[in-house]
C-alpha positions in Angstrom: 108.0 87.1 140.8 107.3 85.4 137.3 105.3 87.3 135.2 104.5 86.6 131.1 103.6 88.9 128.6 100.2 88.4 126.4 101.2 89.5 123.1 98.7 91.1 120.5 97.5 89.8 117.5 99.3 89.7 113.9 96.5 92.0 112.3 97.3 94.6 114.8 101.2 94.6 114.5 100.6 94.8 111.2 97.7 97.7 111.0 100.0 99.9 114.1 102.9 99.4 111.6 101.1 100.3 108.8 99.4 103.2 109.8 102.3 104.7 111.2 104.2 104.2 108.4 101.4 106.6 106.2 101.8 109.4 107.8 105.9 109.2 107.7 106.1 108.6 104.0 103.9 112.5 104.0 106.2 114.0 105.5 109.3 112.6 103.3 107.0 113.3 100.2 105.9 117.0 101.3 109.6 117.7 101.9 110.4 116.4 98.2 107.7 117.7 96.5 108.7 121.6 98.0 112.1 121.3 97.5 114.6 120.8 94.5 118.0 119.2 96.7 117.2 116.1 95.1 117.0 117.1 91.6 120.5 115.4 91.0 119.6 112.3 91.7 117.2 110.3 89.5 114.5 108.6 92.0 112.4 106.9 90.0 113.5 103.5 91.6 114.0 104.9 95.2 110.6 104.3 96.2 110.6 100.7 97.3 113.8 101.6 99.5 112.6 104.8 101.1 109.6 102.6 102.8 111.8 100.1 103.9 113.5 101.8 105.4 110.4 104.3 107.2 108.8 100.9 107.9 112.0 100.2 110.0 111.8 103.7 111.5 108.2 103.4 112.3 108.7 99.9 114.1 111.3 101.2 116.1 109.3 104.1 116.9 106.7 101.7 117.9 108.9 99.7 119.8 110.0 102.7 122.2 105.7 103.8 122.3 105.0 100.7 124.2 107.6 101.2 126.6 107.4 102.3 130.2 109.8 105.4 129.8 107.3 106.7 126.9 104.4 105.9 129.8 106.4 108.2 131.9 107.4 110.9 129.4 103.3 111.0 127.7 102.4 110.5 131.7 100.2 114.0 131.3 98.5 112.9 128.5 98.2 109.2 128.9 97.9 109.0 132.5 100.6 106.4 132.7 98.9 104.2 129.8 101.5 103.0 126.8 101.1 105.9 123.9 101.1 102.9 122.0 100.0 99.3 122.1 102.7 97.0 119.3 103.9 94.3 120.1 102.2 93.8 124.2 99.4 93.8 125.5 99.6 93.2 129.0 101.8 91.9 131.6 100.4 89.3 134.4 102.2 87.9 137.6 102.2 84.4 137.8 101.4 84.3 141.6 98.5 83.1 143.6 97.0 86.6 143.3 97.8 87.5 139.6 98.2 91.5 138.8 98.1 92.9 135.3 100.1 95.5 134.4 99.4 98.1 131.7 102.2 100.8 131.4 102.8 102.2 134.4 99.2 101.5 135.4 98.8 97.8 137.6 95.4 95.6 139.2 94.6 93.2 141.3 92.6 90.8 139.5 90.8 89.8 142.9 89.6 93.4 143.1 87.4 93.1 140.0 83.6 92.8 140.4 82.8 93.1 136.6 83.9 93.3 133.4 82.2 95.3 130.4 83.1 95.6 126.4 82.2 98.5 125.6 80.8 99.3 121.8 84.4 101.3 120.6 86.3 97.7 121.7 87.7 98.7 125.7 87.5 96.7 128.0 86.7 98.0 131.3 87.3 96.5 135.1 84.5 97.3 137.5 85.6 97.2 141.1 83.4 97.8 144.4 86.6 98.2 146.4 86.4 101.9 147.1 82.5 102.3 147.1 81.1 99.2 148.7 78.0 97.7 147.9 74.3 98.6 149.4 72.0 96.2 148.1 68.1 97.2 148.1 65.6 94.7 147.2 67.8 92.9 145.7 69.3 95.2 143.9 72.7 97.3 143.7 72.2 101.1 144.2 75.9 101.7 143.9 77.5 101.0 140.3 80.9 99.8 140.7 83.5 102.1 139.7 85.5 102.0 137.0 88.8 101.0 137.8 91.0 100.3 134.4 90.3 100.1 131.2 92.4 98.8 128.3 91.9 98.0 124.4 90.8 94.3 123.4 90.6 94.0 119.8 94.2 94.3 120.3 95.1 90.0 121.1 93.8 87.4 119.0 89.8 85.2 119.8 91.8 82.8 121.8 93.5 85.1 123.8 90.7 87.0 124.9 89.2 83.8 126.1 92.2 83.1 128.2 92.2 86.1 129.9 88.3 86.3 130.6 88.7 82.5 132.0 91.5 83.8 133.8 89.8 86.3 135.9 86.9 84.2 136.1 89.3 81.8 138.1 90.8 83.9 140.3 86.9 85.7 140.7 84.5 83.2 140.0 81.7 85.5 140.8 82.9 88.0 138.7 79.8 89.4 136.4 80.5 89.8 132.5 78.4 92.5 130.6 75.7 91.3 128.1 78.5 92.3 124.6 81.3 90.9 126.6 78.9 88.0 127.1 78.0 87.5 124.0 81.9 88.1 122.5 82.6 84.7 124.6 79.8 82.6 123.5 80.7 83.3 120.0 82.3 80.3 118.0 86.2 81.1 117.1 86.9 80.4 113.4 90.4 78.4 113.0 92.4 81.0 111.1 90.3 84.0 111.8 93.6 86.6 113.2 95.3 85.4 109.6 92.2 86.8 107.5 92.4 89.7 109.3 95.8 90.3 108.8 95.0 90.1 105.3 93.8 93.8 105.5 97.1 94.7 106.9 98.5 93.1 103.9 96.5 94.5 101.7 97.2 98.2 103.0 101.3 97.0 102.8 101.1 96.7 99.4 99.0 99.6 98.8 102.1 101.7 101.1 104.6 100.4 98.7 102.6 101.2 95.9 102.2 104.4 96.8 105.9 104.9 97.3 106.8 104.1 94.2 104.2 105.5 92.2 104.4 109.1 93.7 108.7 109.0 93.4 107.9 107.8 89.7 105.5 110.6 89.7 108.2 113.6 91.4 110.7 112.6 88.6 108.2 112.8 85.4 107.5 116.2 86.8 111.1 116.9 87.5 111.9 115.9 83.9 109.5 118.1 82.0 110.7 121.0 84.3 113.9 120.8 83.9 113.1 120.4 80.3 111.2 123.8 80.4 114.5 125.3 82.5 117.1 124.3 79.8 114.7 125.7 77.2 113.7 129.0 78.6 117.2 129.8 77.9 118.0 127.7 74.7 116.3 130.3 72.2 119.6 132.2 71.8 122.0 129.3 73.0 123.8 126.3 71.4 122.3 123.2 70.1 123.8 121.0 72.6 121.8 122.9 75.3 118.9 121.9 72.9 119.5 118.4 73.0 119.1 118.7 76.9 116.2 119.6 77.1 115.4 116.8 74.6 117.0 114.8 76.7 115.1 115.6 79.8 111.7 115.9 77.9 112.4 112.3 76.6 112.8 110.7 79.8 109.8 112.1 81.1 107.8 111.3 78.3 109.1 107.3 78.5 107.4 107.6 81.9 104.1 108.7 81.2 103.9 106.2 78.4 104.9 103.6 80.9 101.9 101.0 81.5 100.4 101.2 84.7 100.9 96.7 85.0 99.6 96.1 88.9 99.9 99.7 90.4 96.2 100.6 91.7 98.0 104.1 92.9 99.1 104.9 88.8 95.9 102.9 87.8 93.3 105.2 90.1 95.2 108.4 91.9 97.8 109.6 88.7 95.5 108.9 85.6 92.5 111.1 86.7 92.0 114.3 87.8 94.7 117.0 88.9 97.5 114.8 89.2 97.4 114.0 85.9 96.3 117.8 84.7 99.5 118.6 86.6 101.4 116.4 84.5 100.0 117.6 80.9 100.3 121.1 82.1 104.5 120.9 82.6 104.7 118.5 79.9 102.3 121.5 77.5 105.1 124.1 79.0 108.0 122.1 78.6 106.8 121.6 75.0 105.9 125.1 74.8 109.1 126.9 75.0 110.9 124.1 73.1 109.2 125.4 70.3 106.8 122.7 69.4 103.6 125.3 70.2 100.7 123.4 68.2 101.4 120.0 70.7 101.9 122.5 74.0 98.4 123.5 72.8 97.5 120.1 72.4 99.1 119.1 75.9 97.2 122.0 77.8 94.0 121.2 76.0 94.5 117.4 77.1 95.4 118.9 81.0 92.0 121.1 81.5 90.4 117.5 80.2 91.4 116.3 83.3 91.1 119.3 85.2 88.4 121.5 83.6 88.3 123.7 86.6 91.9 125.3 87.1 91.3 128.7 86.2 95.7 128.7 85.8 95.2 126.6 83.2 92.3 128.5 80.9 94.4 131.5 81.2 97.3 130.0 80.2 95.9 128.1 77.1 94.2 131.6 75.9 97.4 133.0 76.4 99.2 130.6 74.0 96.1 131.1 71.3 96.4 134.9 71.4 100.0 134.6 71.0 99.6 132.6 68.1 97.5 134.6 66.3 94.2 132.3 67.2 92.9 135.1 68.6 89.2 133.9 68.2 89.7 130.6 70.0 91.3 132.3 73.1 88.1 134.7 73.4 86.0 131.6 73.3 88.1 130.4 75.9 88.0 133.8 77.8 84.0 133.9 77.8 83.5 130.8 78.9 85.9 131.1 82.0 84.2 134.4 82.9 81.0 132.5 83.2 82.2 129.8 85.3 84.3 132.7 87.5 81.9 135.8 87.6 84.3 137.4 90.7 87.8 136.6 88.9 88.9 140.2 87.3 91.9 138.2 84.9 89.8 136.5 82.4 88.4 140.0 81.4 91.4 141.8 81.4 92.6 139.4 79.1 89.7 139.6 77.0 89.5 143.4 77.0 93.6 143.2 75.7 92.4 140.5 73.1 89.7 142.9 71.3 92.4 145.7 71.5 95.0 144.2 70.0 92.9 143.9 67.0 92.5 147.8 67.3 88.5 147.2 68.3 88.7 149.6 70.8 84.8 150.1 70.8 84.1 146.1 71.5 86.8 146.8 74.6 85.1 149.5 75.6 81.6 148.3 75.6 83.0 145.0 76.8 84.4 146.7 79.9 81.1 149.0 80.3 78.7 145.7 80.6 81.3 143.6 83.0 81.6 146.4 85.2 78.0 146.9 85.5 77.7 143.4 86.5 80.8 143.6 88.9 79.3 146.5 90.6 76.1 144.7 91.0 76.7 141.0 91.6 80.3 141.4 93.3 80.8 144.4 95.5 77.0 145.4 95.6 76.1 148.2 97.5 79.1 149.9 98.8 80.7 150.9 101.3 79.9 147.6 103.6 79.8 147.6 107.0 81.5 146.9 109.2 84.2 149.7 108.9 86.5 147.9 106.7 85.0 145.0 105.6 84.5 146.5 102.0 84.6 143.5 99.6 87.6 143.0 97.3 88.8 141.3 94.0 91.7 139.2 94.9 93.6 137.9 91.7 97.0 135.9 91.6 98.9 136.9 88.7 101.5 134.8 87.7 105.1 136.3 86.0 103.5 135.6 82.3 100.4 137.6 83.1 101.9 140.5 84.3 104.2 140.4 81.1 101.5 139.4 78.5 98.8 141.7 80.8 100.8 145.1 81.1 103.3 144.8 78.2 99.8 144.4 75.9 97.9 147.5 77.7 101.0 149.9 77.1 101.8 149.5 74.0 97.9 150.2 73.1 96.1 153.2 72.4 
């Protein structure tokens, strides 16, 4: 027995392609971005050949979706439907009593009575096979069951036509729902599948964009930490370890200086908001313990621009004041982060270190008085809360240079 194959439209193969593609590339970049096994290896141009070759994985994965073993193997699920619709749609004899085929699932296209669109794009075969028909006045008082349904945005205008004129031959008293109806009435533009797959086109680019943006963007970052790495240790080491970390902090800074040209990715996504307060936060602490403190400053100052929220990055930039003796700018920085965090315990510990390491013990002790007033009040209220155990906490993350700075300051004071 002949059968052919109706094969879907090029704005679909391209959209299924594409959005399986996205959510490989995560995974590849999650793996990168919380592990260092790469940091050998400069990546900066691996972008645009990591999605080729997870566009080849994902049509291949595609390719074995549409199958009938994958039918079989997602049978619990799918109920013998494809997991995935590619390249096929569906597969029709060519006999005298066409069937269609759709996975493991087949019909008799004599057996339909109707066929409906429904509003999310299905269509769905109607068949009074199993239930009959009792007709009062006129009218049906049994609804046909439904007997297959399958998606139909899937094939091209033309195609769709085909089909429906096909069933209508082999049932010429088939009914057609009012959408479905209107769906064939409705004029087909010459073209129209190729605008469409313009979309797909567009998201393509966007994919490979993306790609190489965000491997640009892992080995900027990888750059200004390793220059940070080379120069934590540097301080009592040779100049040649010196020049590495110049080296490193070079390369990354020929990056970020690099003009954005067609990238929407670099143009939108890295040049606002945390991405790029990421970036001038390892570039302020590569800078930092280089030596070059007034432009780490600078750097950290130009991060929280970008990402005035980060509560790391105000302690961090009061820390480097105090240590450099701008003691008044880093309680400035202190007060107004305790505003903004009235629950967050480090911005006053810090502040209450700040007043005594310039031996005003009575502005830390009155400073400490009114905050835990207010703690006690606004925070934890009235204690203990019920029930059993549900007593309210401060949870603070310290990071290695707080508990240093934080503890190595409070010891050596009064």
């Amino acid at each position: 027995m002949a059968t052919r194959l109706i094969k879907t439209s090029l704005s679909h193969r391209g959209y299924s392609l594409v959005k399986m593609s996205y959510p490989l590339f995560g995974l590849v970049f999650i793996d990168m971005f919380s592990t260092s096994t790469w940091f050998e290896s400069d990546i900066q141009w691996l972008g645009i050949p990591t999605i080729v070759a997870i566009l080849v994985s994902a049509h291949v994965f595609l390719l074995f979706l549409q199958t009938d073993r994958a039918a079989r193997l997602y049978y619990l699920i799918h109920r013998g439907k494809p997991p995935a619709i590619y390249l096929n749609w569906l597969e029709i004899s060519d006999d005298e009593a066409p069937t269609i085929k759709f996975g493991l699932r087949g019909l008799n296209l004599s057996c339909v009575d109707e066929l409906h669109l429904t509003m999310w794009g299905n269509l769905i075969f109607k068949s009074r096979s199993v239930c009959g028909s009792l007709v009062k006045n006129g009218v049906e008082e049994i609804e046909a069951d439904d007997v297959f349904k399958v998606p139909f945005g899937v094939v091209s205008s033309k195609e769709q036509k085909e089909f429906i004129e096909l069933v209508q031959r082999v049932r010429p008293d088939v009914v057609l729902g009012k959408r479905l109806q209107k769906r064939m009435i409705a004029k087909h533009v010459k073209g129209e599948d190729y605008i469409q797959s313009l979309g797909a086109v567009f998201l393509l680019f966007v994919l490979f964009d993306l790609s190489f943006s965000l491997f640009g963007y892992l080995e900027m970052l990888k750059q200004y930490h390793l220059a940070q790495v080379v120069a934590r240790g540097s301080f009592s080491s040779t100049t040649e370890v010196k020049t590495s970390a110049d080296d490193h902090f070079k390369k990354a800074e020929t990056m970020l200086e690099s003009p954005p040209g067609i990238s929407l990715v670099k143009r939108t996504v890295l040049h606002k908001g945390y991405s790029t307060g990421a970036v001038y936060q390892s570039r302020g602490e590569a800078l930092w313990y280089m030596g070059r403190r007034d432009e780490a400053i600078k750097s950290l100052q130009t991060a929280l621009e970008y990402y005035p929220k980060s509560l790391r990055m105000h302690l961090e930039l009061a820390r480097w004041l105090a240590i450099e003796g701008r003691s008044r700018e880093a309680r400035k920085v202190l007060f107004d982060l305790a505003d903004d965090h009235e629950d967050s315990l480090l911005p006053r510990l810090y502040t209450i270190v700040l007043f005594r390491r310039g031996d005003d013990e009575k502005k830390a002790k009155r400073y400490y008085d009114i905050y835990a007033d207010k703690l006690d009040l606004e925070v934890f209220g009235e204690e203990p809360w019920w029930p059993p155990g549900g007593n309210r906490y401060l949870n603070d993350s310290w990071s290695r240079d707080d508990v240093h700075f934080l503890l190595d300051e409070l010891l050596k004071s009064k």
